[in-house]
C-alpha positions in Angstrom: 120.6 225.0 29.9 119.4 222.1 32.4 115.7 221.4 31.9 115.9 220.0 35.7 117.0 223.3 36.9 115.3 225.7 35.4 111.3 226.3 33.9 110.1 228.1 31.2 107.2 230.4 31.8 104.5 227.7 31.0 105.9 225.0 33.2 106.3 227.6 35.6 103.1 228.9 35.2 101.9 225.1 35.6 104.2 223.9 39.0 101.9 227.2 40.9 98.5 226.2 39.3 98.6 229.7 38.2 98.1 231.6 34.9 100.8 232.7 32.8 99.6 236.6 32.9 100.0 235.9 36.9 103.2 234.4 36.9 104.2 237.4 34.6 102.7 240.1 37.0 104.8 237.9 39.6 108.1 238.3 38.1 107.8 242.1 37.4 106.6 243.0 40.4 109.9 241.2 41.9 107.7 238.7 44.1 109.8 236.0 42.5 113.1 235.9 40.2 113.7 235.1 37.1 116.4 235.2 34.1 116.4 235.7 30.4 117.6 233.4 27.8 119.3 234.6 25.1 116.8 235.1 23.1 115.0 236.6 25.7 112.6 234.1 27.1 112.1 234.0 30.8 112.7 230.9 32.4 112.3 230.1 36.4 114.5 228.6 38.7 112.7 225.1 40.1 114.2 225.5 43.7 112.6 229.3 43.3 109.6 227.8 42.3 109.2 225.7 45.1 110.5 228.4 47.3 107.6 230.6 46.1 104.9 228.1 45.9 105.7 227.0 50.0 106.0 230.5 51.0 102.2 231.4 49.3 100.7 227.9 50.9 101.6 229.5 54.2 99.7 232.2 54.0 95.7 232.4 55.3 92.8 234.6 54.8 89.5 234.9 56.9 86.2 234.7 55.7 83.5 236.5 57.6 80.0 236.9 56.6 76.9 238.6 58.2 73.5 237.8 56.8 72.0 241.0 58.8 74.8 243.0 57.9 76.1 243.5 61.3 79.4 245.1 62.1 79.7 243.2 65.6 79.1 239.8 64.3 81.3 240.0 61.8 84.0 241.4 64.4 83.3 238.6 66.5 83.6 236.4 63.8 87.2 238.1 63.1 88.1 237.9 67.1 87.6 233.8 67.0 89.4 233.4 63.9 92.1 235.5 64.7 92.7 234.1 68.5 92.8 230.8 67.1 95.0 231.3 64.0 97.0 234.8 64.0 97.3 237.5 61.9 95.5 237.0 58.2 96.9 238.4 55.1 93.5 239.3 54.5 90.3 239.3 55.4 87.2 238.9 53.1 84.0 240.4 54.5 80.4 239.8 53.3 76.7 241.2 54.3 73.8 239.4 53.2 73.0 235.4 52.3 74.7 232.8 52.7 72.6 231.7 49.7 73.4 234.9 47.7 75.3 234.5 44.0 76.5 238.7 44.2 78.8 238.6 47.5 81.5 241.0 46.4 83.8 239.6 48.9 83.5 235.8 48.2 83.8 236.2 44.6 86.9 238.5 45.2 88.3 235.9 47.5 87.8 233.3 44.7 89.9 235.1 42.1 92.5 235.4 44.7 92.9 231.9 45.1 93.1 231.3 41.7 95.6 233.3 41.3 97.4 231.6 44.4 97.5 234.4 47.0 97.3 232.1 49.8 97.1 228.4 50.6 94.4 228.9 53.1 90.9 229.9 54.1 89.9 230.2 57.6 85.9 230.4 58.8 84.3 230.3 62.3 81.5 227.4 60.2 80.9 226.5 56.9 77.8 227.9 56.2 79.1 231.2 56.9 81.0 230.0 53.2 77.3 229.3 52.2 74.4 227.8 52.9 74.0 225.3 49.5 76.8 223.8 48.3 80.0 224.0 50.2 81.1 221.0 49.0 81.3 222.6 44.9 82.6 225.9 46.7 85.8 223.5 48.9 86.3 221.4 45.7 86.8 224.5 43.5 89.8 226.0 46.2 90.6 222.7 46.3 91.8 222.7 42.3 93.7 226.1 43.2 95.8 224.3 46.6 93.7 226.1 48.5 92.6 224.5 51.7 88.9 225.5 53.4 88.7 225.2 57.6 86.4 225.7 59.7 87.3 226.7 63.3 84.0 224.8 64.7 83.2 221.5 64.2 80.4 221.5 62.1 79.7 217.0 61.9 76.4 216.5 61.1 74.1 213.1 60.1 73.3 212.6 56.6 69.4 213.6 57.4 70.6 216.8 59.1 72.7 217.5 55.9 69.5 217.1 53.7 67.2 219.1 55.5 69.8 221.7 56.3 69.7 222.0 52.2 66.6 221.5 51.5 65.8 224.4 53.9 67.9 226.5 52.3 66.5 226.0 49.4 63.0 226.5 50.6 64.3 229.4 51.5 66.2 231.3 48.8 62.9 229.6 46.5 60.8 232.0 49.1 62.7 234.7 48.7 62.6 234.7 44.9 58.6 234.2 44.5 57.6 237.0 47.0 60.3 239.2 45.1 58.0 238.5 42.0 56.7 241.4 41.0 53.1 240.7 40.4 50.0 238.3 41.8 49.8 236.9 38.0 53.6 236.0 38.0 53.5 233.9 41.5 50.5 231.9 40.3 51.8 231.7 37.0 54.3 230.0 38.8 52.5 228.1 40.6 50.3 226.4 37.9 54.1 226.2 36.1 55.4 223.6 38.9 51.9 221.3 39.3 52.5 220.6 36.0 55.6 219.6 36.3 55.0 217.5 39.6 51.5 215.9 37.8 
């Protein structure tokens, strides 16, 4: 059999950037064809690899977030995208902070691209991505092909860039200390950081 024509499942598994479980669920579920060596092994077509692997960097999802939780915003969020771009293969949809580490929706969305559902993520601004560190969250979809856009031009100076952060992180640090649960805690706290700053 010609090595130039045809994969095994681990170089398979390695032209998509995917896993080899993925490819496998792939293959049985008939999203992409395969044949059998004689002793069984699977082995990939290249030309159907490359089939497959242009077909999935076509595909885009939306990324709408609300950090009030509103229905309408995230809608309107949805409307932009979608007048601009088309119909998504899916849409991802978050409620609370941008600066939040537990939205469902986001970490859903980066399983998905790991496992190479689409080639593309589509949001009205970045920081409705997140609010801190957009540029770990693009060069992480980045490793999986995955592209990040934003449909508004979001160019800022370096100085806005810091004091957008370090607002958020005033922020999300205020958050946290007046969810302590007692007086003694947030002065413990406190005392905790002077020491660290003397």
């Amino acid at each position: 059999m010609n090595k130039e024509e045809f994969l095994r499942m681990g170089e398979a598994a390695k032209e998509l950037n995917v896993a080899v479980s993925t490819l496998r669920g792939y293959a049985n579920r008939g999203e992409i064809e395969c044949s059998r060596t004689p002793k069984g092994q699977r082995v990939f077509k290249r030309s159907d690899i490359e089939k497959f692997k242009n077909e999935r960097s076509e595909e885009f999802v939306f990324y709408v977030r609300s950090s009030k939780g509103s229905n309408s915003a995230k809608q309107n969020q949805i409307n932009e995208l979608t007048e601009k771009f088309g119909k998504p293969k899916h849409i991802y949809k978050d409620n609370g902070s941008g600066l939040s580490e537990s939205r469902r929706d986001l970490q859903k969305m980066i399983r998905d691209a790991k496992a190479g559902e689409f080639g593309t993520i589509y949001v009205t601004h970045l920081d409705r991505l997140s609010r801190f560190g957009v540029l770990y969250l693009k060069q992480l979809f980045d490793e999986y092909n995955v592209q990040v856009v934003n449909l508004y031009d979001d160019k800022k100076t370096y100085e806005d860039e810091l004091m957008s952060d370090f607002m958020s992180l005033i922020a999300s640090f205020s958050g946290k200390y007046y969810r302590m649960r007692s007086n003694e805690n947030q002065k413990k706290l406190l005392k905790e950081a002077e020491k660290e700053l003397n």
